[in-house]
DRENMI-54918 format. One line per 10 residues: number of its first residue (from 0); their letters; for each residue x, y, z of N, C-alpha, C. Coordinates in steps of 0.2 Angstrom, whole numbers, plus 5000, padded with zeros to 4 digits. Layout:
BEGIN
NUM	a	X/Y/Z/X/Y/Z/X/Y/Z ~ ...
***
This chain:
BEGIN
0	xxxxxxxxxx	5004/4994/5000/5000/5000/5000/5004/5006/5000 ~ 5002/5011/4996/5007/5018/4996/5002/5021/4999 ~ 5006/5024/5006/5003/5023/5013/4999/5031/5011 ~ 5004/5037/5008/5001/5043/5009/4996/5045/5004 ~ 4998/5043/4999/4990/5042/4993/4985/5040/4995 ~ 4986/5035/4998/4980/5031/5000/4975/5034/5003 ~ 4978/5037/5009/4977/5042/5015/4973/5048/5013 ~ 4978/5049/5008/4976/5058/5006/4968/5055/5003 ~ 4967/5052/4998/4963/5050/4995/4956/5049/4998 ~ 4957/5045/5005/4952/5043/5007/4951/5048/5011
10	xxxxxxxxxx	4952/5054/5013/4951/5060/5017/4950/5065/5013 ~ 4951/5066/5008/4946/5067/4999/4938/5066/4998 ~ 4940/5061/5001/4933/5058/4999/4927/5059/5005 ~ 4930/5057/5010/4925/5057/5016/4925/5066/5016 ~ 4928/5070/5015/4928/5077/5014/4922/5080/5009 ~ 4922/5079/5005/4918/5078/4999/4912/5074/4999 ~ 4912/5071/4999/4904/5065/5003/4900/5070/5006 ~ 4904/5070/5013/4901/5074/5018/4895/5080/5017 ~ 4898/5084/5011/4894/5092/5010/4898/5097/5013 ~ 4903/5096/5018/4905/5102/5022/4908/5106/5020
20	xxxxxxxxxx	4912/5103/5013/4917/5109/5010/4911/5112/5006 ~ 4909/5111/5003/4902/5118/5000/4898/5121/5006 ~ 4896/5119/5013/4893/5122/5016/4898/5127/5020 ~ 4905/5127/5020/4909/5132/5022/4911/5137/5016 ~ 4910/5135/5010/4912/5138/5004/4906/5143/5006 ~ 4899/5140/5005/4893/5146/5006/4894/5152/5013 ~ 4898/5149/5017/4898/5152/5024/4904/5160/5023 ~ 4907/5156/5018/4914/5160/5016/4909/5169/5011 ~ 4906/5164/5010/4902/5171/5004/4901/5178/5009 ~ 4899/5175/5015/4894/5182/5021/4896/5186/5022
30	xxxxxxxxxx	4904/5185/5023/4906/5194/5025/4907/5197/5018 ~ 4912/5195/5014/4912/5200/5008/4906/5202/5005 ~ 4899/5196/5006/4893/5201/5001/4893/5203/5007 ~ 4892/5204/5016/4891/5208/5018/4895/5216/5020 ~ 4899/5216/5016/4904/5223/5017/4903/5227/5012 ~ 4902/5224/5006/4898/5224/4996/4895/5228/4999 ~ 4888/5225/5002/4882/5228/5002/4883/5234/5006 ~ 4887/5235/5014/4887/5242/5015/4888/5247/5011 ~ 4894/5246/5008/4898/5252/5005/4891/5253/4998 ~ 4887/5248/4997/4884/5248/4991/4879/5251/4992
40	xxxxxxxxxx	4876/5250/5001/4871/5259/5004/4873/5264/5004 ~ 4880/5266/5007/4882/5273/5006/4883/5273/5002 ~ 4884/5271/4992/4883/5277/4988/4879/5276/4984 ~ 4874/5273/4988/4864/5275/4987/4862/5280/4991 ~ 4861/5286/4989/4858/5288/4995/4850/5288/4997 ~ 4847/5285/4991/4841/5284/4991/4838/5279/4995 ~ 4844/5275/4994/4841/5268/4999/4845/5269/5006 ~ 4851/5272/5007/4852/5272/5013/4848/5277/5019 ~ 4842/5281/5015/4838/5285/5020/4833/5282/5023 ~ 4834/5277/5019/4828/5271/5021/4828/5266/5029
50	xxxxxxxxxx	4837/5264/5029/4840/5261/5032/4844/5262/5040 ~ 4840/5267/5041/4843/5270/5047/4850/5267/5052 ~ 4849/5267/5054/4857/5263/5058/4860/5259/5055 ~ 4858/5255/5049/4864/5252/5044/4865/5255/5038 ~ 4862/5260/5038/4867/5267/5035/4871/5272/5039 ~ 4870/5274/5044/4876/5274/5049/4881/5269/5047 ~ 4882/5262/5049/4888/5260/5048/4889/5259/5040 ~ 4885/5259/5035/4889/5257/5030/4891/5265/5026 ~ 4890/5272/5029/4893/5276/5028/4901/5278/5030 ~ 4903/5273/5038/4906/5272/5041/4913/5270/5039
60	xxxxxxxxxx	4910/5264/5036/4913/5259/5032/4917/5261/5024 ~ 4911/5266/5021/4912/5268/5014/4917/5273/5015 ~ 4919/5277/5021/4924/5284/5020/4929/5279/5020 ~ 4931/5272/5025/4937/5269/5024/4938/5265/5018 ~ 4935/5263/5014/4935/5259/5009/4934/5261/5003 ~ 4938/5267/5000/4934/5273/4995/4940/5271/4987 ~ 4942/5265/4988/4947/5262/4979/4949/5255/4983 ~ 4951/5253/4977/4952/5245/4977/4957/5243/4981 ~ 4964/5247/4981/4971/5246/4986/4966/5245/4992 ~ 4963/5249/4998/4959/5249/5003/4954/5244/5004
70	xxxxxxxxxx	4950/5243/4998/4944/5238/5000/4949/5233/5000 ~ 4953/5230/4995/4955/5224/4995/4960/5221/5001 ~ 4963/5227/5005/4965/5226/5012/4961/5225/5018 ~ 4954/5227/5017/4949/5225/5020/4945/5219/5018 ~ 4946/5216/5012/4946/5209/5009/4951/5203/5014 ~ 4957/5208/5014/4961/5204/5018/4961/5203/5026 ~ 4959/5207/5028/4954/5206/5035/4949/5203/5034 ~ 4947/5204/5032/4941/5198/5032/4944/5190/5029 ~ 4950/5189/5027/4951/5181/5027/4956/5180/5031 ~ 4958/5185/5037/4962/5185/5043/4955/5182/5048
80	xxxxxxxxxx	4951/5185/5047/4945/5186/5054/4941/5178/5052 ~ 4938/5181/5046/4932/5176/5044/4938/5169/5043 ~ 4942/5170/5040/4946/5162/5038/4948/5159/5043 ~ 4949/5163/5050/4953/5158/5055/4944/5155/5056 ~ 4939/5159/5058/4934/5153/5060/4933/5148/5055 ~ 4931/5149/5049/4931/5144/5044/4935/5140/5044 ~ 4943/5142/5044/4946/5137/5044/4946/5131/5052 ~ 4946/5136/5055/4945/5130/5062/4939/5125/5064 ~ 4933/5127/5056/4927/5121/5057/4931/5116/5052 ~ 4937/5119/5047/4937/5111/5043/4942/5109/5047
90	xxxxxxxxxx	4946/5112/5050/4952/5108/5055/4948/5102/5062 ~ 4942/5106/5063/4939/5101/5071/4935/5095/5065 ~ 4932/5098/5059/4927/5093/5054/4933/5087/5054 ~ 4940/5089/5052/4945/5083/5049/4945/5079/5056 ~ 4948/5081/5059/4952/5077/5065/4945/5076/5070 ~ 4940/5080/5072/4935/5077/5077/4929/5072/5074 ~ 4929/5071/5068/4926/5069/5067/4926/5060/5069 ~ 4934/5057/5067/4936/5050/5068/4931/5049/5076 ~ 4932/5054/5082/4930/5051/5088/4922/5054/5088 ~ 4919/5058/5085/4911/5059/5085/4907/5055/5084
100	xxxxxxxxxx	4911/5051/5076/4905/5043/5072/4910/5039/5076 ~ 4914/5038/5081/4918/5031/5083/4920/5029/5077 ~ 4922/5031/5072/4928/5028/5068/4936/5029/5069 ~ 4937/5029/5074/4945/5030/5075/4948/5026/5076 ~ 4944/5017/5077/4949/5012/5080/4948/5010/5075 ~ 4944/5011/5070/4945/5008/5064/4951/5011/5058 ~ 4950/5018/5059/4957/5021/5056/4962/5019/5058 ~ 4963/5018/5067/4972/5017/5067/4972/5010/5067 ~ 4967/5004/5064/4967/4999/5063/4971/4996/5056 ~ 4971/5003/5052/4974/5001/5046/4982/5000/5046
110	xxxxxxxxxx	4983/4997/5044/4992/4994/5042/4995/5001/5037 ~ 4995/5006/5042/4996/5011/5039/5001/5018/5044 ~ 5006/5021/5043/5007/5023/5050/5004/5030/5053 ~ 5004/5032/5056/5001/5037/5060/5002/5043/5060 ~ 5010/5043/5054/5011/5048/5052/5008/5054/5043 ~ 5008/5047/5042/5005/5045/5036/4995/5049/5036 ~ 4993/5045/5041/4985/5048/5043/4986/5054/5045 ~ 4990/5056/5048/4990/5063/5051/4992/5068/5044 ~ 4997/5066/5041/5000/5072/5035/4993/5070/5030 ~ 4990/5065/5027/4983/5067/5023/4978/5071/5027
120	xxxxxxxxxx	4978/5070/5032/4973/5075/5036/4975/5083/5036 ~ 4982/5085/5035/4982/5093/5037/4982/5093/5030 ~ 4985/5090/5024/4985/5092/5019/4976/5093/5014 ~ 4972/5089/5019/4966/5091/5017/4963/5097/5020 ~ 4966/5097/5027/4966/5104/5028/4967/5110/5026 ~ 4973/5111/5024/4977/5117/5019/4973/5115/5013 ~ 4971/5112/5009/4968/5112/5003/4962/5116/5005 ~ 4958/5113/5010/4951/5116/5011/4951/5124/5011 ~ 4955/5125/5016/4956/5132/5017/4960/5136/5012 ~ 4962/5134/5008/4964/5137/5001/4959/5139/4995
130	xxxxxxxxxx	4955/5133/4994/4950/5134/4993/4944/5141/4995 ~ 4944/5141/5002/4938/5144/5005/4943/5150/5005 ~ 4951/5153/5005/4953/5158/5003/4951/5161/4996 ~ 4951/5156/4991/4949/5158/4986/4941/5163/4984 ~ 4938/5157/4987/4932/5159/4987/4929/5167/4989 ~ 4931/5167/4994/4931/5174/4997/4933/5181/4993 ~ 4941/5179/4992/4943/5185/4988/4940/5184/4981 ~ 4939/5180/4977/4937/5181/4972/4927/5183/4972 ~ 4924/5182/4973/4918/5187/4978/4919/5193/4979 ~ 4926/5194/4982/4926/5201/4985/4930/5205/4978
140	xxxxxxxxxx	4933/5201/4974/4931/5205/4966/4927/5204/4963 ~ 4922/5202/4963/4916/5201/4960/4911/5206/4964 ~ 4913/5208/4969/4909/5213/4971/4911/5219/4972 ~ 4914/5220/4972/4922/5225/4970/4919/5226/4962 ~ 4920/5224/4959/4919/5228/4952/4910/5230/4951 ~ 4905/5228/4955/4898/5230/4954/4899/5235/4957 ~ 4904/5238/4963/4901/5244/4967/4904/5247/4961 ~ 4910/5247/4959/4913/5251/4953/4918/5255/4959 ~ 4920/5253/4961/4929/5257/4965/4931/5259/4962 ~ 4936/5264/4961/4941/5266/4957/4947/5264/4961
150	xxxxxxxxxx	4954/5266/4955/4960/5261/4955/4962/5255/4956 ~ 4955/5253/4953/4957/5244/4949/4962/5243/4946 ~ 4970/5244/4947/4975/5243/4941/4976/5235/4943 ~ 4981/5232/4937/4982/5226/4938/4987/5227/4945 ~ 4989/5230/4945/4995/5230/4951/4994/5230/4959 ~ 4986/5235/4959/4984/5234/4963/4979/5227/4966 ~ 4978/5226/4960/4970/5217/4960/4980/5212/4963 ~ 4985/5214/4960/4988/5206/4962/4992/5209/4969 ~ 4992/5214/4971/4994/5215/4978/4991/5214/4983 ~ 4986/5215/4980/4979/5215/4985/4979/5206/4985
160	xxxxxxxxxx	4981/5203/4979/4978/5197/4979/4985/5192/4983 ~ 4993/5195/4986/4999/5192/4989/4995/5193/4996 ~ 4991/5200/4998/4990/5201/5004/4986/5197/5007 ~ 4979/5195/5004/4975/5190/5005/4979/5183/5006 ~ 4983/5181/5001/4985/5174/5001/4989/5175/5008 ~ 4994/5179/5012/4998/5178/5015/4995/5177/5021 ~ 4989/5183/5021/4986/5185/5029/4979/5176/5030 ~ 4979/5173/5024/4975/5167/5025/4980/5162/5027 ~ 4986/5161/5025/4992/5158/5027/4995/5158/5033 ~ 4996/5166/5036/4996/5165/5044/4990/5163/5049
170	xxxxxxxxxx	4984/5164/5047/4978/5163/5048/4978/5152/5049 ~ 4981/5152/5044/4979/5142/5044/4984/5139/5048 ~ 4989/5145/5048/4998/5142/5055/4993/5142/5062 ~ 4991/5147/5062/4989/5148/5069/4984/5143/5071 ~ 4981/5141/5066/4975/5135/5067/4976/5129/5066 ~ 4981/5128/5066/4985/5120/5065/4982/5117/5073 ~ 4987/5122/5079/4985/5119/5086/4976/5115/5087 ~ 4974/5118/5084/4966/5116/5084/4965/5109/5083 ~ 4969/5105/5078/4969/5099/5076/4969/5094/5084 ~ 4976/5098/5088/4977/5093/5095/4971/5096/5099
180	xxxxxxxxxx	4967/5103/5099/4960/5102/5104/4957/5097/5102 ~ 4956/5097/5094/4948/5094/5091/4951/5086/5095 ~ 4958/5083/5094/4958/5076/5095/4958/5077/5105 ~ 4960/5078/5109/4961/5077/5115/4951/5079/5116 ~ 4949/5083/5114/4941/5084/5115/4937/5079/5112 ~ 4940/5075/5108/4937/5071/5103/4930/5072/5101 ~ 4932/5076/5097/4925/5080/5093/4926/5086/5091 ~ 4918/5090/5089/4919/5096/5089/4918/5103/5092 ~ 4915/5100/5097/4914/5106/5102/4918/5110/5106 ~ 4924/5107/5108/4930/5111/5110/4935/5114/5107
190	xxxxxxxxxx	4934/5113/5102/4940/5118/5098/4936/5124/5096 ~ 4929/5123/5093/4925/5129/5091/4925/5133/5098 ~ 4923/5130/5102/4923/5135/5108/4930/5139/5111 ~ 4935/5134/5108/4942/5138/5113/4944/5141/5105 ~ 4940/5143/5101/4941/5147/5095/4938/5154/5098 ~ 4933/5154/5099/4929/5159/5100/4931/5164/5107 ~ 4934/5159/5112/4938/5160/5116/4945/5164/5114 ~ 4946/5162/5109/4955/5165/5105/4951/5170/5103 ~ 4947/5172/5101/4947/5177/5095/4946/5183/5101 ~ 4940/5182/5106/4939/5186/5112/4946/5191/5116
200	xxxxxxxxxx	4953/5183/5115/4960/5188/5120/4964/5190/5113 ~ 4961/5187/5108/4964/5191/5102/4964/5200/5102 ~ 4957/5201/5105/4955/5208/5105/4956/5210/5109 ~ 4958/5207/5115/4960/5210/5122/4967/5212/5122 ~ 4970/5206/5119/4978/5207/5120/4980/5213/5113 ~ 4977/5213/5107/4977/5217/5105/4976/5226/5105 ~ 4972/5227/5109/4970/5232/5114/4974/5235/5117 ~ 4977/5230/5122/4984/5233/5127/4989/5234/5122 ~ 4989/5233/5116/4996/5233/5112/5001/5229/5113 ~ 4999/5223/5114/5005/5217/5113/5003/5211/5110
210	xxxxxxxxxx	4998/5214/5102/4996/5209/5097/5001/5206/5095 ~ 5007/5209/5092/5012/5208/5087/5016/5202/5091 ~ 5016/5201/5097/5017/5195/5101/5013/5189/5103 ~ 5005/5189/5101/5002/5184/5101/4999/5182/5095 ~ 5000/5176/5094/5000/5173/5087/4994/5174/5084 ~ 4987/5173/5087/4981/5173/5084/4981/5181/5082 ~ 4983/5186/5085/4982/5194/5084/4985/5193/5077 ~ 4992/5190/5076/4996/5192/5069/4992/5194/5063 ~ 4988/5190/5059/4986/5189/5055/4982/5194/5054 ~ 4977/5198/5058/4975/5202/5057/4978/5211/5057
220	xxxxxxxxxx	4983/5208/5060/4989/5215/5060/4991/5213/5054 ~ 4993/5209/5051/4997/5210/5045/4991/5212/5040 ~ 4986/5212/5040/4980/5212/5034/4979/5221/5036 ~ 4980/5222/5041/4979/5231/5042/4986/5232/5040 ~ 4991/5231/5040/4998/5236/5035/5002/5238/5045 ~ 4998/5235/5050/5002/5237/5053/5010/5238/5054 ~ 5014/5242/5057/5022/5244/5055/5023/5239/5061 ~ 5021/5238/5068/5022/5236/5074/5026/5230/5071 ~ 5024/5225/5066/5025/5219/5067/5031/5218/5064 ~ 5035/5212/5067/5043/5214/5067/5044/5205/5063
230	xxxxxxxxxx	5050/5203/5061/5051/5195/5057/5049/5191/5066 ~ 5050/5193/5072/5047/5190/5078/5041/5188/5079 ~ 5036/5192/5073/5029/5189/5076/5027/5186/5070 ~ 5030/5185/5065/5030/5180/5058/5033/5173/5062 ~ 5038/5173/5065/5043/5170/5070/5038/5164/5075 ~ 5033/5169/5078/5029/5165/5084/5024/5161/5079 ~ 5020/5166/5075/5016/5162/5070/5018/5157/5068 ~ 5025/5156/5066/5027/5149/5060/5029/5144/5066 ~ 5033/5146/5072/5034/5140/5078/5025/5139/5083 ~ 5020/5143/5082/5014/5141/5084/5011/5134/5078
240	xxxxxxxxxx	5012/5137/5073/5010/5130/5068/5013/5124/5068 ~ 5022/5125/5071/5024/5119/5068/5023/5116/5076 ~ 5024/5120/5081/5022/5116/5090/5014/5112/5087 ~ 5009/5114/5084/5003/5112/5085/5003/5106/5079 ~ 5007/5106/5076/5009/5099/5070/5013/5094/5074 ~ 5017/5098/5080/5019/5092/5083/5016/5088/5088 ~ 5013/5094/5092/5009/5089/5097/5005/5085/5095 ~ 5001/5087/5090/4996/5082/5086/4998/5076/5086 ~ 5003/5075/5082/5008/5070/5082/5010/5066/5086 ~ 5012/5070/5091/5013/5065/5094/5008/5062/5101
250	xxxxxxxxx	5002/5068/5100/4997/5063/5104/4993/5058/5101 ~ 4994/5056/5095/4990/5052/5090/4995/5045/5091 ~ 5004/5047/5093/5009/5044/5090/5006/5036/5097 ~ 5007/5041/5104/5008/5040/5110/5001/5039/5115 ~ 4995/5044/5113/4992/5043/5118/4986/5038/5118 ~ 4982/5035/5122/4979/5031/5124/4972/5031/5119 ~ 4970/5027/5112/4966/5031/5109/4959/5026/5110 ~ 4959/5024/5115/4953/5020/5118/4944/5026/5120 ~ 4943/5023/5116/4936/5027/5116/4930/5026/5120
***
């Protein structure tokens, strides 16, 4: 048996069966048509008289997102913010699911090693969440060119478009760890919840001004252009992904997986 093909294939398929990569594909749509839409009140003013307090904010929103360089930076905040949650339901979907249906003694039952099962799992992860990056940004030009923004150059669509891939990149580093909650919780309830939980000391710790040193803050500092962030907190992001690849690892390697 070629252990990793096999692997990947069949985590392809249970992936895909499921429905859950289209249902988080659909999920990925909600902030960019919901950001489209504000800025698309503010310059209506006919409809935004209508809409009392969500013209307020989409007036708000429209003085900071007034050409493509800007909106697409705020594209990029949006697959900083929205992509860590979405990526953290295909990360607990991958790995929680073996102990939700009780099929875990039958996976590590295969004559196949542990390392092996594990590396087809993240790499359906990274595949899913590349995907659901794409999604997104491409929506967010598709709705980008209905509002009609100005300074559309090529230059600006492929900068905007390194910023998204990178800030969805740090985004997937820092959500590797989640693999070892979904498995230690065995399922899915623990990791969404200690997500929700991160994103709450994300705002906190980033408030005191010591984001640039908490890994989950990163990704959304780097999608705002902030200067704070130094090759250190790129540094903590890449040693938080690869700490949460190992633990995984080696809790699936070593610990007790009796159900």
């Amino acid at each position: 048996m070629n252990s990793l093909p096999d692997m990947l294939w069949i985590e392809l398929r249970k992936a895909v069966r499921s429905g859950m990569p289209l249902w988080t594909a659909l999920g990925s749509l909600a902030m960019p048509l919901g950001v489209a839409f504000l800025i698309f009140v503010s310059k209506n003013p006919q409809i935004s008289q209508s809409l009392g307090l969500i013209s307020a904010k989409a007036n708000l929103l429209a003085y900071s997102a007034t050409d493509w360089p800007i909106y697409l930076r705020l594209s990029a905040e949006i697959a900083g913010v929205g992509g860590f949650l979405l990526f953290i339901l295909a990360i607990s979907w991958v790995f929680g699911r073996e102990f939700a249906d009780g099929t875990v003694k039958d996976l590590l039952s295969v004559p196949v090693p542990r390392s092996s099962i594990l590396l087809a799992k993240f790499v359906v992860v990274a595949l899913w969440s590349a995907l659901l990056t794409v999604v997104m940004f491409m929506i967010s030009l598709f709705m980008g060119e209905i509002i009609r923004l100005p300074g559309g150059s090529v230059h600006a669509l492929l900068q905007g478009g390194v910023l998204v891939g990178v800030t969805a990149g740090l985004a997937l580093a820092v959500t590797l760890p989640f693999a070892l909650i979904a498995s230690v919780g065995r399922g899915y309830l623990l990791p969404i919840g200690l997500a929700i939980l991160t994103l709450i000391m994300t705002n906190v710790v980033t408030i005191a001004g010591w984001g640039e040193y908490f890994p989950w803050a990163v990704p959304g500092l780097y999608a705002q252009g902030k200067t704070s962030l130094t090759p250190v907190s790129c540094g903590i992001v890449l040693l938080t992904g690869l700490a949460g690849l190992m633990a995984t690892y080696l809790w699936w390697k070593f610990s007790d997986q009796a159900t």
